[in-house]
C-alpha positions as CSV (number, residue, x, y, z in Angstrom):
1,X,115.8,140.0,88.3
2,X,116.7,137.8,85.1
3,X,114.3,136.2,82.7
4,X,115.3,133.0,81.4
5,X,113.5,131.0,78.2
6,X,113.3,127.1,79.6
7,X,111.7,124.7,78.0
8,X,109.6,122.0,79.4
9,X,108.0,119.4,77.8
10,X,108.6,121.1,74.3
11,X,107.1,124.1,75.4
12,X,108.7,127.6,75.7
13,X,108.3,129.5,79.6
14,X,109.7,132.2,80.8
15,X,110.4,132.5,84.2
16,X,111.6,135.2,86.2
17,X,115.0,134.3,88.6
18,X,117.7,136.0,90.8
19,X,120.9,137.4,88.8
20,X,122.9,134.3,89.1
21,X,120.5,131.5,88.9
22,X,120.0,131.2,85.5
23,X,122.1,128.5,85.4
24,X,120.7,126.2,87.8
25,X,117.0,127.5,86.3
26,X,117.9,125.3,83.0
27,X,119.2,122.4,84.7
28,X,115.8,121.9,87.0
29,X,114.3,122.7,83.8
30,X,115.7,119.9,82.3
31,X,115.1,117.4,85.0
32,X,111.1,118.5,84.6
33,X,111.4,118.1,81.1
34,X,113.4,114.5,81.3
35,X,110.2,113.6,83.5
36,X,107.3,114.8,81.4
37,X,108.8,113.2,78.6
38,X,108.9,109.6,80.6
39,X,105.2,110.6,82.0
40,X,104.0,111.5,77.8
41,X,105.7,108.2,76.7
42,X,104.1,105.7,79.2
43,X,100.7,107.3,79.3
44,X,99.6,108.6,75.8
45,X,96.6,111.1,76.2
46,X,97.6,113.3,78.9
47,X,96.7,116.8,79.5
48,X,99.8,119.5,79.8
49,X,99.1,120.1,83.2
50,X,98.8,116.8,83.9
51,X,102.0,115.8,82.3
52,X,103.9,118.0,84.6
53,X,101.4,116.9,88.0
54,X,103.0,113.3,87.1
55,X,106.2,115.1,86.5
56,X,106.3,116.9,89.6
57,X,105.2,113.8,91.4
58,X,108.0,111.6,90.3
59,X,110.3,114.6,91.7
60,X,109.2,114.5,95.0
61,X,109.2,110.8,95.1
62,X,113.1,111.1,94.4
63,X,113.5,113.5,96.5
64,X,111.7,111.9,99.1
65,X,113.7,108.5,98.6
66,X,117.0,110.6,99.2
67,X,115.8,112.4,102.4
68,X,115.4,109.1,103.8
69,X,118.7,107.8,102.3
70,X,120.2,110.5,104.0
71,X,118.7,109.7,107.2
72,X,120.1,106.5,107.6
73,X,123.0,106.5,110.5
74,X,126.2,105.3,109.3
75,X,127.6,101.8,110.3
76,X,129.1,102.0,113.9
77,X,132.7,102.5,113.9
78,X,135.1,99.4,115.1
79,X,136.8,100.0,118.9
80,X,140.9,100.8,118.7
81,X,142.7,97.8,119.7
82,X,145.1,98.0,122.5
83,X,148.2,99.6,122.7
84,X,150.8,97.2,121.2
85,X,153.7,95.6,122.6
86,X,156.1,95.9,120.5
87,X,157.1,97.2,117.0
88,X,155.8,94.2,114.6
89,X,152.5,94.6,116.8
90,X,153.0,98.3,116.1
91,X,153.6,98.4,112.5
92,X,150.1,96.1,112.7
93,X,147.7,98.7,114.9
94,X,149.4,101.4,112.2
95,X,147.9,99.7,109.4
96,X,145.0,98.5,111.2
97,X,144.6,102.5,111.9
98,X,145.3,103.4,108.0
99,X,142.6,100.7,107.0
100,X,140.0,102.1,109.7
101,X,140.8,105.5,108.6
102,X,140.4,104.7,104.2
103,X,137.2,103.3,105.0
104,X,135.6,105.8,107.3
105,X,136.7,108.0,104.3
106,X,135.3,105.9,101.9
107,X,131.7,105.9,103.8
108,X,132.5,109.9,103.8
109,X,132.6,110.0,100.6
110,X,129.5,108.0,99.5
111,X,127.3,109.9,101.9
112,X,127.9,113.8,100.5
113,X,127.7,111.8,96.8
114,X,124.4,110.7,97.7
115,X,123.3,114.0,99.4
């Protein structure tokens, strides 16, 4: 087990982790921290704990908005057209094909970014 110093809204924990997780202990540190301060700045006269309840809260709000991001099924994809006829109609289904295939990678892509 590995101790790590964070600190969160300009206060000192520590907090025990797995070896290895040190790391990722600061970073959601930080994102607590980022929140508390927003929380402290908007409403003066907060308590500590309920700087981070409003902090936690604004979390789980995000994280709730990209659960149901996630869940949304992608767009359908197009049917193939028919086999062509000849080579000018098959030089057009190739790149019809190469378009179909950049933007089902495209939608790919934007869906593990978002995840």
């Amino acid at each position: 087990m590995a101790e790590v110093k964070i600190m969160v809204g300009g206060r000192q924990y520590g907090v025990h982790c797995r070896d290895g997780e040190e790391r990722q202990i600061h970073e959601l540190a930080e994102m607590i921290s980022e929140r508390v301060t927003k929380v402290s700045g908007s409403s003066g006269g907060l308590t500590e704990v309920r700087q981070l309840l409003y902090a936690a809260l604004l979390l789980a709000d995000e994280l709730v908005d990209q659960r149901k991001a996630s869940r949304t099924p992608p767009p359908p994809v197009p049917a193939a057209p028919p086999p062509p006829e000849d080579d000018h109609e098959l030089a057009e289904a190739i790149e019809r094909l190469a378009f179909r295939a950049e933007a089902l990678a495209d939608d790919l892509a934007a869906q593990l970014t978002t995840s």
